[in-house]
N, C-alpha and C positions, 0 to 999 in steps of 0.2 A: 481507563480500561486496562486491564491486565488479560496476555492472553497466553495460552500455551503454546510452545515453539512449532513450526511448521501447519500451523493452522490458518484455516483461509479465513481474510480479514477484508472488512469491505471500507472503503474510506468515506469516511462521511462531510466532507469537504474537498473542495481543491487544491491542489497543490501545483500552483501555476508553472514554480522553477523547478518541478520535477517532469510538468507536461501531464499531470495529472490530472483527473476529475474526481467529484462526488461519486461514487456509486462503483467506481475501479477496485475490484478484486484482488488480493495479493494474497500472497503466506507470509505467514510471521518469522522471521526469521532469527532476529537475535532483538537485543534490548540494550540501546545506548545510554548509559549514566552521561547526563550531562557536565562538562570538567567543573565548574562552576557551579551555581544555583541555578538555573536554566532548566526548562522542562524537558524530561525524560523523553526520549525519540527509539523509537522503533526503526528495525530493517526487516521491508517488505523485498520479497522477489514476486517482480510480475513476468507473468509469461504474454506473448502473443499467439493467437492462433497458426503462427507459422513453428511453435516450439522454441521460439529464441525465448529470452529471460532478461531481467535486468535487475540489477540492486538500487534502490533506493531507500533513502533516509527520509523518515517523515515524524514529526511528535506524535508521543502515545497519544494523545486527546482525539491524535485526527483518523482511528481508526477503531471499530465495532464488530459487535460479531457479526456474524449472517445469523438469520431469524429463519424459519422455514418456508414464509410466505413471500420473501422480495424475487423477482424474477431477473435472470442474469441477462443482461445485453451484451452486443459488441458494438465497437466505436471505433473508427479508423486515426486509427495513432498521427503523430505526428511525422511528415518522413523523415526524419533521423533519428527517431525517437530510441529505435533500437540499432543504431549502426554504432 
């Protein structure tokens, strides 16, 4: 998936060592070349409903558009997830 920069991006899998889920919303933020042969990874900023942010690193594969029809949830972070 290729996407254009600062667009909202939904993740379509988990991302355990980030504290992530399926279904978590971000923006796209920039586009990591991998140094080597390795798959291409994206930076997501996510926000929480309190306005804090966070950067994370995740491979392009693991992130899609929004579609018109998916309905947005919220989910209680993990507690340090944005300290």
């Amino acid at each position: 998936m290729t996407s254009k920069l600062y667009k909202q991006v939904i993740l379509n899998r988990d991302i355990p060592e980030e504290g992530l889920r399926a279904g978590d919303v971000g923006y796209y933020v920039e586009t990591l070349e991998h140094p080597s042969e390795g798959e291409t990874g994206a930076i997501l900023e996510i926000f929480n409903f309190g306005g804090e942010s966070r950067l994370v690193s995740v491979p392009l594969s693991a992130i899609e558009a929004p579609i018109p029809d998916l309905v947005v949830t919220a989910r209680k972070a993990d507690s340090q997830w944005f300290k």
